[in-house]
C-alpha positions in Angstrom: 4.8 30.6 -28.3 8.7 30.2 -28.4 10.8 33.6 -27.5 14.0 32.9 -30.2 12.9 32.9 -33.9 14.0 29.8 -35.5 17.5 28.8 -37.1 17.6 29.2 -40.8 18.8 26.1 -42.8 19.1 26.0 -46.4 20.5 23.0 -48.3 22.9 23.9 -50.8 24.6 22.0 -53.6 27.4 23.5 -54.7 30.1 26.2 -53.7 28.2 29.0 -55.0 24.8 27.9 -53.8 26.5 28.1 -50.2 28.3 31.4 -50.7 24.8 32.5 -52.1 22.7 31.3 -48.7 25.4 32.6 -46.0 25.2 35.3 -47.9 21.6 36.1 -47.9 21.5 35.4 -44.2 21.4 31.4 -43.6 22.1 30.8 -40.3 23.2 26.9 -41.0 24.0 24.8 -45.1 23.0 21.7 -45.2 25.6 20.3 -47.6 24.7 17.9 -50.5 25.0 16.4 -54.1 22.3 15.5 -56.4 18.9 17.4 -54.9 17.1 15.9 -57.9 17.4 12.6 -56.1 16.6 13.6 -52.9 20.1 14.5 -51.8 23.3 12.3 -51.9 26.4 12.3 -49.9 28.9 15.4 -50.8 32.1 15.2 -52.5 35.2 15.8 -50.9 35.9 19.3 -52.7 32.5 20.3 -52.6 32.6 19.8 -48.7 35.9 22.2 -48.9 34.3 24.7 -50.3 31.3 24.9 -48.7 33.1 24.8 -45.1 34.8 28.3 -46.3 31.4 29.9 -46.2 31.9 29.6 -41.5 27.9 30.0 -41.8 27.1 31.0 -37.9 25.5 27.8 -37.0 27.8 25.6 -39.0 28.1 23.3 -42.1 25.9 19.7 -41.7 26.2 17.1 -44.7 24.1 14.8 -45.8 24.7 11.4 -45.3 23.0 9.1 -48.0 24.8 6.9 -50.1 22.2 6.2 -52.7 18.9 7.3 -54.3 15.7 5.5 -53.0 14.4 4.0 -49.3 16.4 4.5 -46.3 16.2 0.2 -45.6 20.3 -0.1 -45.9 21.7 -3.5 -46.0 24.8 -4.2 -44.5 27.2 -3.3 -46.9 25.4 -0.2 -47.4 25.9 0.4 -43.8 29.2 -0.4 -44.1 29.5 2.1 -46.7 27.8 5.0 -44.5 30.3 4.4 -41.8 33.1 5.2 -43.7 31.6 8.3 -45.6 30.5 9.7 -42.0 34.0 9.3 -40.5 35.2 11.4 -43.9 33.1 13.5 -43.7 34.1 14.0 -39.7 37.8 14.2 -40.8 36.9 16.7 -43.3 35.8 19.2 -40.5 31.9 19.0 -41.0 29.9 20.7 -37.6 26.8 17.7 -38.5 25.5 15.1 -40.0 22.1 14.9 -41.2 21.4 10.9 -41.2 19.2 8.3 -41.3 17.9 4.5 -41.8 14.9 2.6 -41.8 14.1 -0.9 -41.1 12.2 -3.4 -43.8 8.5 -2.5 -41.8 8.9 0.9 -42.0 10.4 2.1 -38.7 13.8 3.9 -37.7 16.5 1.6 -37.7 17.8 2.5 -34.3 21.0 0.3 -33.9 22.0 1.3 -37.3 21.3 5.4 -36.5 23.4 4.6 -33.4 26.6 2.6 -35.8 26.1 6.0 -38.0 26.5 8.3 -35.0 29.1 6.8 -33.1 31.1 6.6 -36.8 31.2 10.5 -36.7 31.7 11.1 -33.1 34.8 8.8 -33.3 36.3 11.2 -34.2 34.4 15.0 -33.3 32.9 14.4 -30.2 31.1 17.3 -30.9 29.3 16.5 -33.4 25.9 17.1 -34.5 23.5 14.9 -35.0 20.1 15.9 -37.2 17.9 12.8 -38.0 16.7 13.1 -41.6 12.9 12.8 -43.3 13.1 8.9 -42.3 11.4 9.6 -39.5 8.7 11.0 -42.0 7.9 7.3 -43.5 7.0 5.9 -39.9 3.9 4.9 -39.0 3.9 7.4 -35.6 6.9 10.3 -36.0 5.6 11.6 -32.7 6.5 8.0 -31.4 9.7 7.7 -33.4 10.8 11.0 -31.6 10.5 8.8 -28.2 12.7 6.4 -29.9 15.4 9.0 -30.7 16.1 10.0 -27.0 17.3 6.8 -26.1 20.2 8.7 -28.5 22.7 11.7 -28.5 20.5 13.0 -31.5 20.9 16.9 -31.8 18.0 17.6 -34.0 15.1 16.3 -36.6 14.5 17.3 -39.9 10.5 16.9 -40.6 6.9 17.8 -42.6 5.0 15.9 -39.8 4.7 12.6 -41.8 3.1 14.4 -44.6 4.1 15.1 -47.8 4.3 19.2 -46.9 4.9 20.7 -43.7 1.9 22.7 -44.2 -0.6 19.5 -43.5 1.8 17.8 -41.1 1.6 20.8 -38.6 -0.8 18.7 -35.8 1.7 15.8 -35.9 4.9 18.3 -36.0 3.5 20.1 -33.0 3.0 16.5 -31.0 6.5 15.8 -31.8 7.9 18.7 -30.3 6.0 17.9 -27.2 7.1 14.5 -27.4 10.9 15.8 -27.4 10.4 18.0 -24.4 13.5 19.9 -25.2 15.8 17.1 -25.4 16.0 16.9 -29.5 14.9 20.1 -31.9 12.3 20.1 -33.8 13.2 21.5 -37.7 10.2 21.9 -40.0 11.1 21.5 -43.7 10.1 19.3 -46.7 7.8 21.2 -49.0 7.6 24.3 -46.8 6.3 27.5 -47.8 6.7 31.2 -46.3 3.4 31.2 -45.5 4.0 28.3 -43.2 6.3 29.8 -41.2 4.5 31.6 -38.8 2.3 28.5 -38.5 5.3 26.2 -37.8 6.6 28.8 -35.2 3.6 28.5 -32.9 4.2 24.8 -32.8 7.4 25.1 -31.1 10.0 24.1 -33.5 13.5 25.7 -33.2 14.6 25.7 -37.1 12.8 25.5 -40.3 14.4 23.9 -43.6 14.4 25.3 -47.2 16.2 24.5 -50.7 15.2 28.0 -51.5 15.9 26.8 -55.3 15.4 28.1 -58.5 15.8 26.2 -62.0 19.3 27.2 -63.2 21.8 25.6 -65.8 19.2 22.2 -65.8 20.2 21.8 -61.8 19.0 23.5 -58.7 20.4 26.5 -57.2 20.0 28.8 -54.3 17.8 31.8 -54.6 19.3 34.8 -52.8 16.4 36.8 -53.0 14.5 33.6 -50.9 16.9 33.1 -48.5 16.4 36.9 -47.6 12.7 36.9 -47.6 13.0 33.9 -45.3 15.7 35.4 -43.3 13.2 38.9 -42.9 10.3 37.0 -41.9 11.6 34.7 -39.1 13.6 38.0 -37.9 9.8 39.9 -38.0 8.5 36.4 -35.7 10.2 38.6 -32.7 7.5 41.6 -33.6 
């Protein structure tokens, strides 16, 4: 088994669901608009405020234009490219990207445009591939495909719908990365999955910690601090 518990990242979509998650012990924020869709691309201001949080492993935004399939034509791409090189001005430590091609597998050369769009201009930067890699036929194989890239990280449930039934494929893709890229479990995760995901390898896990507030999704502090004690007890 690993020796460091894993990084703690929790997706938050406003100011306060950010101050609320550093606050309760998140390691990383994975910025965002709209988690009812599925997660959209920031705002401007709510990037601002989130970077004032200085979580210790940094502020990562989502970059998806639009609701739906990751299969971006080319003025979509287009579009992505410029919102990644705002979002690089802006001061963001990551992006968490993504894109698919019509059959179903990752859209290298478009990952690549994405990635070289932000590193323009933070060399720096950050690169987590997103839950595309979820809707491939092989992750495990897709993972292989990712090191031909400076990719930092992937976000995944093992090609399942919860990270609790994709554990034998998320184990095989951290073998598959042999180091080179992390392994993050999240997408439908549970505490009880935790210490199940740990013995597989992976170096962060991934939670929207929410709870139903004002007809949108915010952060629960009392989650993020149950998650934060439990990976803490993985070193006991």
């Amino acid at each position: 088994m690993p020796g460091n518990a894993p990084a703690l990242e929790i997706v938050a979509t406003s100011p306060s669901c950010a101050a609320r998650a550093v606050g309760a012990g998140a390691d990383r924020i994975e910025v965002c608009q709209a988690l009812e869709l599925g997660g959209l691309t920031p705002s401007p201001e709510l990037l601002v405020k989130a970077l004032e949080q200085s979580p210790p492993l940094g502020v990562h935004a989502l970059l998806r234009e639009r609701p739906g399939d990751f299969t971006y034509t080319a003025e979509e791409l287009d579009l992505l490219v410029r919102q990644a090189q705002r979002l690089a001005f802006e001061g963001v430590q990551g992006l968490v990207i993504g894109a698919s091609t019509a059959e179903g597998s990752l859209n290298i050369p478009g990952i690549r445009v994405l990635i070289e769009a932000g590193r323009q201009i933070n060399s720096q930067m950050e690169i987590t591939v997103h839950r595309a890699i979820d809707a491939t036929p092989d992750p495990a194989h897709s993972v292989l495909e990712l090191l031909q890239l400076p990719v930092t990280r992937v976000l995944t449930s093992g090609g399942r719908s919860t990270v609790g039934e994709g554990l034998p494929m998320i184990k095989r893709m951290v073998q598959r990365a042999e180091g080179r890229i992390e392994i993050m479990s999240g997408g439908g995760m549970k505490p009880r999955d935790v210490r199940a995901a740990y013995a597989t390898g992976i170096a962060a896990v991934h939670f929207s910690a929410k709870t139903p507030y004002a007809q949108s999704l915010a952060v629960d502090e009392q989650q993020v601090r149950e998650l934060r004690n439990l990976l803490d007890d993985l070193h006991y």
